[in-house]
Structure formats: C-alpha cells, structure tokens
N, C-alpha and C positions, 0 to 999 in steps of 0.2 A: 432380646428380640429373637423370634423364631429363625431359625434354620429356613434356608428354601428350597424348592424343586423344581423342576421344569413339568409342565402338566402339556401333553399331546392329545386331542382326542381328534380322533379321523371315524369317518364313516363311506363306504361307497360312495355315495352322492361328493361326499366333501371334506375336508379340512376345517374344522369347529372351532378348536381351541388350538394356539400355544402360547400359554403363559407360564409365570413364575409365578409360584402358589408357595404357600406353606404347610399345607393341610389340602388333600384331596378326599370325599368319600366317596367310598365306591360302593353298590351294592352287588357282593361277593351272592354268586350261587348260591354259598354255604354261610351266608352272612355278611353283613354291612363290618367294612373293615374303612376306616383312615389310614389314611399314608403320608405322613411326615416324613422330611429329612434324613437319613438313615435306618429308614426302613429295611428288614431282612430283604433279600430278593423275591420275590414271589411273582406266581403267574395263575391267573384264578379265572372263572368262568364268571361273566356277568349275567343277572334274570332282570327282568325289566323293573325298572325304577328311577331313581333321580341320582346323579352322577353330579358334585359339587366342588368347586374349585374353591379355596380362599385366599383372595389375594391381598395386596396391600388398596387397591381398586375396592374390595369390597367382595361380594360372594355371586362367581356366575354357576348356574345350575342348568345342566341339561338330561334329556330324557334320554331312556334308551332304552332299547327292547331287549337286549342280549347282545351279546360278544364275548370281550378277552381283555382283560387288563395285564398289562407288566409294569411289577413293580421293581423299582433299583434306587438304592441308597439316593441318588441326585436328582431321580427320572421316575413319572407315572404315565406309561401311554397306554389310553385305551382304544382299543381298534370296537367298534361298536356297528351291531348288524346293520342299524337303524336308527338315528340320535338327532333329536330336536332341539334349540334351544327355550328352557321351559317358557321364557318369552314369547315365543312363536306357537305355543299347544294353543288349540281352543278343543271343546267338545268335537266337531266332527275329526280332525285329528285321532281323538281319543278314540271316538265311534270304530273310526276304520283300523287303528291299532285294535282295541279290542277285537273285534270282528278278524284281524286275521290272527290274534292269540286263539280266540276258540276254534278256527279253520284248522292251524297248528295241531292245538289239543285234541281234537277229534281224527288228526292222521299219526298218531301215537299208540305205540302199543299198548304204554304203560300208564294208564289210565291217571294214578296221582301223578307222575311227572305232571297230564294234559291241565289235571283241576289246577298245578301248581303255578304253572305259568299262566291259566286266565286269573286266578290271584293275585298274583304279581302284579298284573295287567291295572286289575280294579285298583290295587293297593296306589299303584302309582299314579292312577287316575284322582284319585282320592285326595292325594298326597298333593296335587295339584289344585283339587278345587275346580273342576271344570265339567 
C-alpha cells in the first residue's frame, strides 16, 4: 500500500481541505508535478488549474487561480490566491475567473507572462468542462 501525507489547502475566504492523501497533483508554474510520500522538499509557484487530492475516500479536486505549494516528505500545503471546489465551478464562476485573468494580463508588463495566465485560465476551464 502507498505511503501517506497530510494535504492542507487554505485560501483567503477558507480552509478547503485537510486530509490524508497519497498522491497530490499540483499544477507547478513550471509544470504539473505529484507529490507522494517522501517527496524532496520543494516550494513552487502555482498558475491556475486543477489541484487533486487522492485519497483512500476516492479523489477530491479543486480549482485554483495561483498561489504557493510546500512540499515536505509527510506534508502538501497549498496556500492558493483563490480555490473552488471543482464541485462548486459552474460557467459563471468561470466567466468571472476568466475575466479577471485577462484584467490581470492586460496590467502586466510582460505581455507572454499575460497570454500565459488567460491560458491557464481557458485550459482549466476546459479541463472542467463548463
């Protein structure tokens, strides 16, 4: 049987998750990383996507616009700007997520970062189905 971890996700508004997972994924800035059980330590930048817990319960999944994950051999906490449970998205959710990804994009300097993040945005939207 898998190893486990403790999975935290907070947000502003709330306290989302804390369970006991075996596998978390995250969507890393710089790439979709898993975090098992004796994972290296790491600390990573989240863009917006789908945030997955697995547990012995079965798999909860929630959305999130950006944050920060820590990861530690026992522990995954992700502090997230802004985090739904994908249960709770419908379209206007998404609508107004979008809409404040391109708000975002367009007060950015660096023009691919802005494309990057309304990407993200759609990709997760997508990914949802809504």
């Amino acid at each position: 049987m898998a190893g486990t971890l403790q999975f935290d996700l907070v947000s502003p508004e709330r306290r989302l998750a804390a369970l006991t997972a075996t596998e978390v994924q995250i969507p890393g800035a710089e790439g979709d990383l898993t975090a098992m059980e004796g994972h290296v330590p790491t600390i990573t930048t989240l863009r917006p996507g789908i945030v997955r817990a697995v547990s012995a319960q079965g798999v909860t999944a929630y959305l999130v616009t950006g944050g920060f994950a820590e990861i530690n051999p026992q522990s995954v906490t992700v502090l997230a700007e802004r985090a739904v449970p994908v249960a709770e998205a419908n379209a206007a959710l998404m609508d107004d997520l979008l809409a404040e990804a391109r708000s975002q994009a367009a007060a950015l300097a660096d023009r691919d970062a802005g494309e990057k993040l309304v990407n993200d945005m759609l990709a997760a939207r997508a990914a949802l189905a809504v």
